[in-house]
Phi, psi and omega in degrees: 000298140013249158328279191270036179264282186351306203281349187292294200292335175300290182303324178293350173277297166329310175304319200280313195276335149336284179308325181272003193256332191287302186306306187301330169307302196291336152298324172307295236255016174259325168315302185294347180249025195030060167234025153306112171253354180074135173272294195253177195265328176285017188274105213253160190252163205232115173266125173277099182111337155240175168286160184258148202206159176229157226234355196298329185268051191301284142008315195224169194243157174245170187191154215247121195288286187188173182251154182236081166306153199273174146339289174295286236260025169253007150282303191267009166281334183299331186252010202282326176326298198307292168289357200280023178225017174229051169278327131002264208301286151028283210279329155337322191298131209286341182282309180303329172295280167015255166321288162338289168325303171313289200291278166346312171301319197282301191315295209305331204284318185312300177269023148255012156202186204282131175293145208205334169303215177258182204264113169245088169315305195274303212283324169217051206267325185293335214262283205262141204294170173211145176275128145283109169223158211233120161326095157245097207247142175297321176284118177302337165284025175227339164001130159042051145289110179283127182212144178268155196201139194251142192237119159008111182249193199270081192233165172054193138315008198060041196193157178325133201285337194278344195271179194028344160265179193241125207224160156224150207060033168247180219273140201286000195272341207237332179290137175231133164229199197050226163323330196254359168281340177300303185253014157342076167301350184257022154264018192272101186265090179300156172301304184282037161233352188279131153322134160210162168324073215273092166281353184252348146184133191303075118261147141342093179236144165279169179292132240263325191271349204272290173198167218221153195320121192110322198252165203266144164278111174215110177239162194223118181247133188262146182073065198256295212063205184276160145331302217254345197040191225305176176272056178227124172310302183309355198234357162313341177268352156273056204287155190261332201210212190342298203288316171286358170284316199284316159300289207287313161011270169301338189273337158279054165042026207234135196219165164309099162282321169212164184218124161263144162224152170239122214225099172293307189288091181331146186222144182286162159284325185297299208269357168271320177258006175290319193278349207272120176304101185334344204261354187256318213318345153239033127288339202267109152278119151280139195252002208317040184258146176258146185291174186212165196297280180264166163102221215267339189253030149304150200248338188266332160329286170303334156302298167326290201298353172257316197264169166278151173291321187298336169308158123319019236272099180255174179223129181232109186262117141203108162256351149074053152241086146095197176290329129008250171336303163336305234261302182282337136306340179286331175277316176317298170296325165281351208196105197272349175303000163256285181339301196307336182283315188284152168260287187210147181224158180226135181203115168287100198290155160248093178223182187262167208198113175316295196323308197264042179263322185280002174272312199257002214051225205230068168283173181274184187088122180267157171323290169346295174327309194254010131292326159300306166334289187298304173327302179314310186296285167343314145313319199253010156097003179285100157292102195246154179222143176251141196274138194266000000 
């Protein structure tokens, strides 16, 4: 009787782990064709055309603790004064040079997919500034996690580091010159490519903070031009506005629910939606129109009434007025009921600089400026980039 109570349980086990082996394949393999909608929560779901998110933090909610600037870029805010007509020559030093190359190889490597290793805290903590953010959760054992997610940092020109100055000996993987060093994208370290702390699980996710199940990708761009951007074949390849959101995007499987674009200079119609790629055209508002600090074609107005704090929200401001621009950043900083909305922006300040005079003239205002400004924004939870 014995023996055969054993042989009872031996099979009933053998059955059991059989069954529990068939469930887990058919969850894998639903997970992988992402039409898993979930029993449990740490199963993250894989979408084609949006982002991957993870479900382990179903419970809780994040919010943004505070910035940490990198090393490097606490020599040069401490020194921008110092620097601000030798940033060239600066950046020429062979320790400075350096750090550019490094970083800049690490960007480029970055922004071609969505990120998924670890946080390599040592290896590049001197080099890039990190954003904080902190966990609140209903289960108190998951409570108050602090985690980093890493950026660009503020050096130089605010700008590809490699770019506009005139350099020698660097490694051809990295070199760029003429037009596309002018209009040069590749020191822009995005939220779904910055390596951050992914503690919930090694599949590929955006950050938990960034978006979340539900929540919408939305960018808005002021100072749209055409797609294809201006009208010189030569400089199409340097796209300036929408079409490089859309590319970088796309090139992480990743789309739009919706994009406002603002154009102050009239465009036909015809020849303004002809360039635009069928697949956003019903997604797309055109403005054609110029913003304004106040009334209906305030840009941050037209923000409330679409996003969510929960949303995905980027901003690309260069409309090349100004006192304009100031003024609607200045709201951005007074009124966190905006703030609270952007994830990342990007913007070109105009100030003056020797290197950039023959781009920008003599507008007012020094380099300084616009490192304290983006620091501010950056304090207020803003992934702020300056746009070239």
């Amino acid at each position: 009787m014995q023996f055969s109570n054993s042989r009872i349980n031996r099979a009933y086990l053998l059955v059991c782990i059989g069954i529990a082996m068939i469930f887990c394949i058919s969850i894998t393999s639903k997970v992988n064709h992402g039409s898993y909608s979930g029993i449990f929560s740490i199963i993250i779901n894989t979408y084609s055309g949006s982002m991957n998110t993870t479900n382990l933090f179903d419970n809780c909610s994040w919010e943004f603790d505070h910035y940490s600037p990198s090393a490097w870029e606490h020599f040069w805010y401490n020194n921008i004064t110092y620097l601000q007509n030798k940033v060239c020559s600066k950046l020429n030093e062979y320790d400075q040079l350096n750090k550019s190359i490094r970083s800049l190889e690490y960007i480029k490597d970055l922004q071609k997919r969505i990120f998924s290793g670890p946080l390599l805290s040592n290896k590049y903590d001197e080099l890039f500034s990190k954003m904080y953010y902190r966990s609140k959760c209903s289960n108190s054992q998951k409570s108050d996690r602090l985690v980093s997610q890493y950026i660009e940092p503020l050096i130089g020109l605010l700008r590809d580091p490699l770019s506009i100055c005139s350099y020698s000996n660097i490694p051809a993987s990295v070199a760029v010159a003429g037009y596309n060093a002018v209009q040069s994208k590749r020191f822009f370290l995005l939220g779904p490519s910055a390596p951050y702390e992914n503690f919930q699980t090694s599949t590929p996710s955006i950050a938990p903070w960034l978006h979340q199940p539900g929540s919408k990708k939305v960018l808005f761009d002021i100072g749209c031009s055409l797609f294809n951007g201006v009208d010189n074949p030569v400089k199409v390849s340097s796209t300036i506005g929408i079409r490089w959101f859309y590319e970088y995007f796309g090139l992480n499987s990743l789309s739009f629910d919706r994009i406002v674009a603002f154009e102050a200079i009239p465009y036909p119609p015809k020849k303004y939606w002809q360039q635009i790629p069928d697949d956003i055209i019903g997604i797309l508002t055109f403005i054609n129109i110029g913003v304004e600090v106040t009334g209906k074609t305030n840009p941050w107005g037209i923000l409330k009434s679409i996003a969510k704090p929960n949303d995905y929200v980027i901003i690309k401001l260069d409309i090349d007025t100004a006192p304009l621009e100031n003024a609607l950043v200045q709201q951005i900083l007074n009124d966190s009921s905006i703030s609270s909305l952007i994830d990342e922006m990007f913007f070109e300040m105009h100030v003056t600089i020797n290197e950039m005079r023959r781009f920008w003239g003599t507008p007012p205002g020094e380099l300084k400026d616009t490192y304290i400004l983006f620091t501010k924004l950056r304090q207020l939870g803003i992934r702020m980039h300056s746009w070239p």
